[in-house]
C-alpha positions in Angstrom: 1.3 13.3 -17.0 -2.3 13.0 -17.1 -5.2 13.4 -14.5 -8.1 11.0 -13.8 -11.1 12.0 -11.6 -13.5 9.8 -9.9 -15.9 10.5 -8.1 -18.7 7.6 -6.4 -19.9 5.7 -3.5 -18.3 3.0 -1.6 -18.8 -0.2 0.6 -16.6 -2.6 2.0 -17.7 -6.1 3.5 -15.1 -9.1 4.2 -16.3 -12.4 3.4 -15.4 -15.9 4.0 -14.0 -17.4 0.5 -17.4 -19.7 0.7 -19.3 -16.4 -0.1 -16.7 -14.1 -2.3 -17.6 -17.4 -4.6 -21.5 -17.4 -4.0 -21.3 -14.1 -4.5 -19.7 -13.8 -7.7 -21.8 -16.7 -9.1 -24.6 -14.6 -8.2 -23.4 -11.6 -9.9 -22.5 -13.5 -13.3 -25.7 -13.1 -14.9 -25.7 -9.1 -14.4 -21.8 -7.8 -14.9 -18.9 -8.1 -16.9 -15.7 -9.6 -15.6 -13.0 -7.0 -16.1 -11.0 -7.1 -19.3 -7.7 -7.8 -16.9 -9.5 -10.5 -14.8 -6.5 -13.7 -15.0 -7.5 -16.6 -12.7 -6.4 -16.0 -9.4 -6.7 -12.5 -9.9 -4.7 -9.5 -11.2 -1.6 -7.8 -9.0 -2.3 -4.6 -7.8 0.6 -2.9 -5.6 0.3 0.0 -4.2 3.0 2.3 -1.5 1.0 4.6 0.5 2.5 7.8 1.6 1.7 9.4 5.2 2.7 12.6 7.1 5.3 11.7 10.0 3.1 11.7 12.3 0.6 9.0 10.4 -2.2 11.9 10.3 -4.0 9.8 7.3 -4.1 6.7 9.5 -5.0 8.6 12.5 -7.9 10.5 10.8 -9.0 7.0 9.3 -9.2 5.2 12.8 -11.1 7.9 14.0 -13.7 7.8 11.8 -13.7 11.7 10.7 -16.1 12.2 7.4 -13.4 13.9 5.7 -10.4 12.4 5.2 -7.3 11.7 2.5 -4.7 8.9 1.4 -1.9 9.2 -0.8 -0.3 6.0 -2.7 1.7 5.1 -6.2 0.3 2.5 -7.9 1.5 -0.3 -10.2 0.2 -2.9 -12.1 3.5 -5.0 -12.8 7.1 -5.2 -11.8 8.1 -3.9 -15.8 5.4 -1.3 -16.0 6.5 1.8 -17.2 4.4 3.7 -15.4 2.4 4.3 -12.7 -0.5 5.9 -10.9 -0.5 8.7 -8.3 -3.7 8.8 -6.2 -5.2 11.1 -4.0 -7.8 9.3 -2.4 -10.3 11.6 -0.4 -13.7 10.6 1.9 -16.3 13.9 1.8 -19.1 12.4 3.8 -20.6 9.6 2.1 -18.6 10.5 -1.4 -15.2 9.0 -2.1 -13.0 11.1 -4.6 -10.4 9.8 -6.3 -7.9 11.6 -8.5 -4.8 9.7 -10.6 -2.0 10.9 -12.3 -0.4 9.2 -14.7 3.7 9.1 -14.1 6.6 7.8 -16.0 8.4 4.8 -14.8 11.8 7.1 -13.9 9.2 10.0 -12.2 7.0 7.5 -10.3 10.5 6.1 -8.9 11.8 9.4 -7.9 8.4 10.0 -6.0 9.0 6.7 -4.5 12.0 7.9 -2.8 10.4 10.7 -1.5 11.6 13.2 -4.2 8.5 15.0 -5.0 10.4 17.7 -7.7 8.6 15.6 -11.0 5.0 16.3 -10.0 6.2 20.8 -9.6 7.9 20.5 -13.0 4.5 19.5 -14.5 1.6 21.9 -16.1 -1.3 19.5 -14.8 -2.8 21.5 -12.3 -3.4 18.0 -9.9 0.2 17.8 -10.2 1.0 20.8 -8.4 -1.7 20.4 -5.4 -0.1 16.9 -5.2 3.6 18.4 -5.0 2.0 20.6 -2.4 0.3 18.0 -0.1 3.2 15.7 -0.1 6.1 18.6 0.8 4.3 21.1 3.1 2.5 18.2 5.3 5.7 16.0 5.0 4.6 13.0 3.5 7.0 9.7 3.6 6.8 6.4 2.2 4.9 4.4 4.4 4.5 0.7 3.6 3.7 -1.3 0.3 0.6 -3.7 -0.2 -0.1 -6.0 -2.4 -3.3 -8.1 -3.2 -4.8 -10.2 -6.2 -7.9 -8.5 -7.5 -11.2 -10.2 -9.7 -13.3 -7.0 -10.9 -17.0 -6.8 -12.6 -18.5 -3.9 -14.2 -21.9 -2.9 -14.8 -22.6 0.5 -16.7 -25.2 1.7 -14.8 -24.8 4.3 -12.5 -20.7 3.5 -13.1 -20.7 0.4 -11.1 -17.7 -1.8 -10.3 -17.4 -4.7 -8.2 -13.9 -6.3 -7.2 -13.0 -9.1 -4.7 -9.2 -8.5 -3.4 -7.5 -11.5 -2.3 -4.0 -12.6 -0.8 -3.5 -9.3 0.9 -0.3 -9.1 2.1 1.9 -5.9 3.0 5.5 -4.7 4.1 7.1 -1.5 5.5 10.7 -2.8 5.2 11.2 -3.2 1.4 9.3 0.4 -0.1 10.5 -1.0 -3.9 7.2 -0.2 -5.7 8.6 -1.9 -8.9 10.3 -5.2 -6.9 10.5 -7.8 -9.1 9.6 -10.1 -5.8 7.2 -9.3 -3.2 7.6 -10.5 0.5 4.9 -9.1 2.1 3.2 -10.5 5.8 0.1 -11.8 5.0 -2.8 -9.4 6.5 -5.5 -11.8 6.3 -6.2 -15.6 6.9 -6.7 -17.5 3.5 -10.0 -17.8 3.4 -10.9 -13.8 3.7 -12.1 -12.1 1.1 -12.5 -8.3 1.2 -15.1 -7.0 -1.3 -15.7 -3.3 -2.3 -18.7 -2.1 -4.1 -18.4 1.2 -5.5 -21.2 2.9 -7.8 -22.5 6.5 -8.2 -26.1 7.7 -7.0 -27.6 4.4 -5.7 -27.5 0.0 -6.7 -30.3 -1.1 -8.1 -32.5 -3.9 -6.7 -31.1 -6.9 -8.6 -27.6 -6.2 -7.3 -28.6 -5.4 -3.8 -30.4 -8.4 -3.6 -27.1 -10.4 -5.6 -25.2 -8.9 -3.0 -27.3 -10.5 -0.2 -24.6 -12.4 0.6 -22.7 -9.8 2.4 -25.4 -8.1 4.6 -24.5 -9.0 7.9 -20.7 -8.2 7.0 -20.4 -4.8 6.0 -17.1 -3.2 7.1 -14.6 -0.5 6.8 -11.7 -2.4 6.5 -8.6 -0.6 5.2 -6.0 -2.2 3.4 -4.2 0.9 4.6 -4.8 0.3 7.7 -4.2 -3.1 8.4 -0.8 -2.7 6.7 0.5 0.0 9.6 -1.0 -1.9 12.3 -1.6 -5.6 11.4 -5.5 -5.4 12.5 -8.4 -4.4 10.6 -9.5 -0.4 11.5 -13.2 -0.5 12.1 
C-alpha cells in the first residue's frame, strides 16, 4: 500500500461540446496533453462509498465548506490495482489522499470488507479503515466517464475534459469487464475541471474564457445518486 497526498484548488464548469473543443484548441499552445490521453478519451471508473444515511451526498447538496467523499478507483477492467481516495473540501482547498491497493484488497473493499486497509502499517490506511467502519460506509453506485487531461507545471496545474458520463447503482463490479451505466448527461455536455494550487495565471484564465458564464459545481457523485446535477 502506498499513500498519495494532494492538495490544490478546484473549478468545475459544463460546456457544450462546441466549447470543450474551442477550449482545448485554445489551451494547445500552453499545456501538455496527458501521457494517457487516447482519442476519445481515457476510462476512469470509480465506486463511491457513502454512510447509510447518504451523509457525503447530503453535506454536498447543502453546500457545507467542509466536506468528504470516499471512492475506489480503476483505470481498466485487468488492472491489478486500484486507488482508494479520500476526497475532502476545507473551504476553498480540495484535499485528496490515495492509496494504492492490490487487485484482491481493492475487491474485498469493494464488497464492503474493510479488514485489508487495518492489516496495513500506512498510517492513511488506518484512518481510512476507521472512516469507512465507525460511520458505516456502503457501496454506493459506480461511474464511469472518458477523460482528455493537460498539464502545465506551474503552480501544479491540470486541466481534464470528462466525457460520456454514465453511472449505475445496480451492478457495484468495479473491475466489470462491461459497463452498463445510464447516461447522466446529453451527448453534447462536457464537464471540465480545472484544478491548480495558489492561483492561474493570466494566459490560462484568458484561454479559459470560454467557460465564464458556466461555472458550476457539478458532481459526478451527485448526479449518479440522483440523476440531476447538485448545484
Amino acid at each position: 500500500m502506498r499513500t498519495q497526498v494532494v492538495l490544490r484548488q478546484e473549478r468545475k464548469f459544463l460546456l457544450t461540446a462546441d466549447q470543450a473543443l474551442r477550449c482545448e484548441r485554445d489551451l494547445a499552445p500552453f499545456t501538455r496533453p496527458d501521457i494517457y490521453n487516447v482519442p476519445g478519451g481515457y476510462r476512469v471508473r470509480s465506486l463511491y462509498f457513502d454512510t447509510f444515511l447518504d451523509k457525503d451526498y447530503w453535506d454536498k447538496a447543502g453546500g457545507y465548506p467542509t466536506r468528504r467523499k470516499m471512492r475506489l478507483r480503476s483505470y481498466h477492467p485487468d488492472s491489478g490495482y486500484a486507488q482508494l481516495e479520500m476526497k475532502q473540501k476545507e473551504g476553498k482547498d480540495q484535499r485528496k489522499r490515495s492509496l494504492s491497493l492490490e487487485r484482491d484488497e481493492a475487491e474485498a473493499v469493494a464488497r464492503g470488507d474493510f479488514a485489508c486497509l487495518i492489516q496495513s502499517k500506512d498510517p492513511f490506511a488506518a484512518e481510512c479503515y476507521g472512516v469507512l467502519t465507525t460511520e458505516g460506509y456502503l457501496p454506493k453506485v459506480v461511474i464511469e466517464y472518458r477523460r482528455t487531461a493537460y498539464t502545465l507545471p506551474t503552480n501544479s496545474i491540470r486541466i481534464t475534459f470528462d466525457r460520456d458520463i454514465r453511472a449505475t447503482g445496480s451492478d457495484l463490479d468495479l473491475f466489470a469487464r462491461e459497463f452498463t451505466g445510464t447516461p447522466l448527461l446529453p451527448d453534447f455536455h462536457v464537464i471540465l475541471e480545472v484544478k491548480y494550487n495558489h492561483f492561474l495565471p493570466t494566459f490560462l484564465r484568458d484561454a479559459l474564457r470560454v467557460t465564464d458564464e458556466s461555472e458550476s459545481a457539478a458532481s459526478k457523485y451527485a448526479m449518479g445518486r440522483v440523476g440531476k446535477t447538485v448545484i
